[in-house]
KENUPA-261785 format. One line per field, with one value per residue (C-alpha): residue number from 1; residue in three letters; z, x, y. Coordinates in nm, 4 decimals, m for minus. Each point is the difference from the previous one (the first is absolute). Layout:
BEGIN
nr: c(NUM,...)
rest: c(ala,...)
Z: c(Z,...)
X: c(X,...)
Y: c(Y,...)
% end
This chain:
BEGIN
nr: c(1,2,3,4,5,6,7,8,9,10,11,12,13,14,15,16,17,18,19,20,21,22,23,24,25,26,27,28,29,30,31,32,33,34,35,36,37,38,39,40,41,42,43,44,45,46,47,48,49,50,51,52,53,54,55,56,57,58,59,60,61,62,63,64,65,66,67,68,69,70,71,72,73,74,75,76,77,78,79,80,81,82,83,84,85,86,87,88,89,90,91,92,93,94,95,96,97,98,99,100,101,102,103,104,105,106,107,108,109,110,111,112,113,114,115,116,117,118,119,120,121,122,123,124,125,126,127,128,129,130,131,132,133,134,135,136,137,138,139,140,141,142,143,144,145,146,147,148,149,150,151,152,153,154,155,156,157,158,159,160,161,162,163,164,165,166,167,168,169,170,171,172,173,174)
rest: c(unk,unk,unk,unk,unk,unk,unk,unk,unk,unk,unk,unk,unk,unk,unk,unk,unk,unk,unk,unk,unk,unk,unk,unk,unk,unk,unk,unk,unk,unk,unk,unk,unk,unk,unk,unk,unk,unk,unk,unk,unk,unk,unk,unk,unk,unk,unk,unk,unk,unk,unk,unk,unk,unk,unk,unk,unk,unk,unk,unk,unk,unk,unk,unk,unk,unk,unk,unk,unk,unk,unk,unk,unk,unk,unk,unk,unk,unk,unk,unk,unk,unk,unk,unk,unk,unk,unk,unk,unk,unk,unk,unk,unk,unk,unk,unk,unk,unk,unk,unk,unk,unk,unk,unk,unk,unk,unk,unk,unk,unk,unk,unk,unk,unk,unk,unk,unk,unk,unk,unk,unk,unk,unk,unk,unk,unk,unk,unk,unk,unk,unk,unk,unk,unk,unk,unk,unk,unk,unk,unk,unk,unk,unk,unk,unk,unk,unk,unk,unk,unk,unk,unk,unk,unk,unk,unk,unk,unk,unk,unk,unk,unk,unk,unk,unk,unk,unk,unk,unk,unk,unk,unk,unk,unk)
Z: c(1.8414,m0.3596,m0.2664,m0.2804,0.1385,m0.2371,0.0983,m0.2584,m0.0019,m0.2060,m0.0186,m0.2495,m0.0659,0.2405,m0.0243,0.3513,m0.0334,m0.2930,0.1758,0.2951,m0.1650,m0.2106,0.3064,0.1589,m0.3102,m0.0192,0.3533,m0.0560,m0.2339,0.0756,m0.3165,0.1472,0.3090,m0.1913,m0.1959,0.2667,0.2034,m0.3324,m0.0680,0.3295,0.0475,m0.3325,0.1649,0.3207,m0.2442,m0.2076,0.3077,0.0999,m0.2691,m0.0392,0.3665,m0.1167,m0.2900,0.2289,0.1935,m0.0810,m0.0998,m0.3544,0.0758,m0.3489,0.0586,m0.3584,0.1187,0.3413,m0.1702,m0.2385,0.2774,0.1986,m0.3226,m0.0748,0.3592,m0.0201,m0.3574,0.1582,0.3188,m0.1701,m0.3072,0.2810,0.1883,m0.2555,m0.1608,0.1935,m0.0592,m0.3776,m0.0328,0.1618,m0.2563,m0.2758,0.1155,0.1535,m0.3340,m0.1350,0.2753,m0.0181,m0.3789,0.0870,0.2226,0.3413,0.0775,0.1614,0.1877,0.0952,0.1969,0.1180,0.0375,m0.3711,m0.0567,m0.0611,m0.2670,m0.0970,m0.2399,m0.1523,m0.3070,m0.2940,0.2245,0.1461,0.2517,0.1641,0.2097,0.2016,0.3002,m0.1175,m0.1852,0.3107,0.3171,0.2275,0.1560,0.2118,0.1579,0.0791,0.1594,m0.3442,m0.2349,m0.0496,m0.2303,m0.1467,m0.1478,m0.2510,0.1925,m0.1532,0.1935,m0.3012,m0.1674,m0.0933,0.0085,0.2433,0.0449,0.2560,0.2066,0.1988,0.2384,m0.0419,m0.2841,0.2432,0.0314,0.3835,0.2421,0.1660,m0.3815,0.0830,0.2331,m0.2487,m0.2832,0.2723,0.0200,m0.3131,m0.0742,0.2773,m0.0913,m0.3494,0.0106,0.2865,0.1437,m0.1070)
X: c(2.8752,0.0172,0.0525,m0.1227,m0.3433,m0.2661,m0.3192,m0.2314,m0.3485,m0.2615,m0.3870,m0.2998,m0.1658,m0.2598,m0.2705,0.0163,0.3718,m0.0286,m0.2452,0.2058,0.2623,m0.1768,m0.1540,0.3702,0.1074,m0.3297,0.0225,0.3770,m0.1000,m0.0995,m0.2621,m0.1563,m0.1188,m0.0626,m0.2381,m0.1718,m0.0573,m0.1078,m0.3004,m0.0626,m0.0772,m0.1961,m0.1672,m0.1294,m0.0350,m0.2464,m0.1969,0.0064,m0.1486,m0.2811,m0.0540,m0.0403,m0.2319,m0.2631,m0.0564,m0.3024,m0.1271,0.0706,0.1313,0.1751,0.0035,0.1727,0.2781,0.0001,0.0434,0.2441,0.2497,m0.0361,0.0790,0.3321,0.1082,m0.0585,0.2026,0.3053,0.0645,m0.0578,0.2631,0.2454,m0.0226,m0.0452,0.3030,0.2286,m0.2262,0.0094,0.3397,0.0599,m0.2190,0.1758,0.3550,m0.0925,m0.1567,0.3383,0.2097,m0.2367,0.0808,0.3492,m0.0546,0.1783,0.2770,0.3797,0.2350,0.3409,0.0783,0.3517,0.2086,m0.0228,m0.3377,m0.2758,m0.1007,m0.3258,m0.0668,m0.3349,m0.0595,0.0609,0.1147,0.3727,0.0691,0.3042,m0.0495,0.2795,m0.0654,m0.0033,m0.2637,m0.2040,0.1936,m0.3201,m0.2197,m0.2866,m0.0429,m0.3910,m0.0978,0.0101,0.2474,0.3032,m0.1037,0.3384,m0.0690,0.1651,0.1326,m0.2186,m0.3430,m0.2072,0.1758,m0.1994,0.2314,0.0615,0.0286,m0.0877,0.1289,m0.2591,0.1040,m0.2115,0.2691,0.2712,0.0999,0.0450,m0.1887,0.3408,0.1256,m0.2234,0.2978,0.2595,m0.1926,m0.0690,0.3399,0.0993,m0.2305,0.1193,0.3304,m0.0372,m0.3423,m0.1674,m0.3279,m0.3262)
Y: c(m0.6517,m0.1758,0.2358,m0.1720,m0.1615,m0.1458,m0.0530,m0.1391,m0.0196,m0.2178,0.0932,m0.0313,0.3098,0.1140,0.2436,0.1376,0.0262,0.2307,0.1784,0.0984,0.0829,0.2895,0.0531,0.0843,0.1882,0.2282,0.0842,0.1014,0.2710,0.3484,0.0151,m0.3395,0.2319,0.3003,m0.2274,m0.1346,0.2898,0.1904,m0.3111,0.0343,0.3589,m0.0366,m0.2327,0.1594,0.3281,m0.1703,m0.1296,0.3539,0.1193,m0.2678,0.0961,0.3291,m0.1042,m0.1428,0.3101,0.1992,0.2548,m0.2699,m0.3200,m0.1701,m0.3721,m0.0258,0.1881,m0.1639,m0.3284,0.1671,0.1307,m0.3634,m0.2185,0.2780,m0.0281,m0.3722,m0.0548,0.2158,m0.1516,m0.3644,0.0937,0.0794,m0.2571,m0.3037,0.1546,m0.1966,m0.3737,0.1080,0.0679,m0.2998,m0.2196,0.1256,m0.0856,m0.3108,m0.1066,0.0648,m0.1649,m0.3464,m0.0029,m0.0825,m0.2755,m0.0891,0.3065,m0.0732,0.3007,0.0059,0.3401,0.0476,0.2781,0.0975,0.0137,m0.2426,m0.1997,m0.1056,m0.2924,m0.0950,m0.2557,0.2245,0.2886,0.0931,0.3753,0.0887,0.3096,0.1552,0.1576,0.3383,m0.0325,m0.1072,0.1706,m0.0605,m0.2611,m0.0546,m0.3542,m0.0747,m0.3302,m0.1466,0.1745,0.1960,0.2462,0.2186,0.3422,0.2517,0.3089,0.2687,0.0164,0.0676,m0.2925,m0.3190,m0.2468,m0.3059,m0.3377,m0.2918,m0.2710,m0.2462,m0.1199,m0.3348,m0.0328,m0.0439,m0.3764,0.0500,0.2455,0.0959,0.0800,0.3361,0.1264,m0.0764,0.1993,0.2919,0.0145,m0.0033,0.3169,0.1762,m0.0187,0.1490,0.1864,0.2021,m0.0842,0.2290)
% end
């Protein structure tokens, strides 16, 4: 087993990247579920209620409509947080242009036109691996932070095995 492995990776940014990875990184957090059960349960509470508003002896179509539309607006906030957040970070990433990683057993680094990150593995002692991505994670479950390998950045399929090993060897799997 090589101890000093590099595996580097070259990609241009991609939407649906971005998107899986905050995807990953919600779903890692306990206030992501608290959130979504919470819009949820609005949800079905307001389409209780406008249940309830229809029923005689006085039905109130206003607040029928009402309770629908809040039920509606909660469950759609929570679950177009994820494409939103998304947008916004992807906007940022396509500003710098084509991306290039080197992960070894140090760390990773990430290079971008105007922009530079080393990261050691500390900072991200997790991962999840999804069809598409790596996707490393800060330790803390309420903590925001991550980053992303594709793997359609890898110059070679089987370069995949050599970058799973890598992580395994210096961060544990989510």
């Amino acid at each position: 087993m090589e101890t000093n492995e590099r595996v580097e990776l070259a990609y241009p940014p991609d939407f649906q990247d971005v998107h899986e990875a905050v995807r990953v990184r919600l779903r890692a957090t306990s206030w992501w579920k608290l959130l979504r059960w919470t819009a949820w349960g609005a949800g079905v509470l307001a389409l209780l209620v406008a249940g309830l508003a229809l029923l005689p002896p006085s039905p109130e179509p206003g607040t029928t409509a009402l309770m629908v539309a809040l039920g509606l607006v909660a469950v759609g906030c929570a679950e177009s947080l994820p494409w939103l957040t998304a947008q916004s970070l992807f906007r940022l990433i396509r500003a710098q242009g084509d991306a290039t990683a080197v992960v070894d057993d140090d760390g990773g680094r990430w290079t971008s036109r105007d922009t530079e990150t080393t990261i050691r593995w500390a900072m991200l002692p997790r991962y999840v691996e999804t069809p598409r991505l790596f996707v490393l994670l800060t330790a803390k479950q309420s903590g925001t932070g991550f980053a992303y390998l594709p793997k359609h950045g890898l110059a070679d399929p089987a370069d995949a095995d050599r970058l799973r090993a890598v992580l395994d060897r210096n961060i544990t799997r989510a």
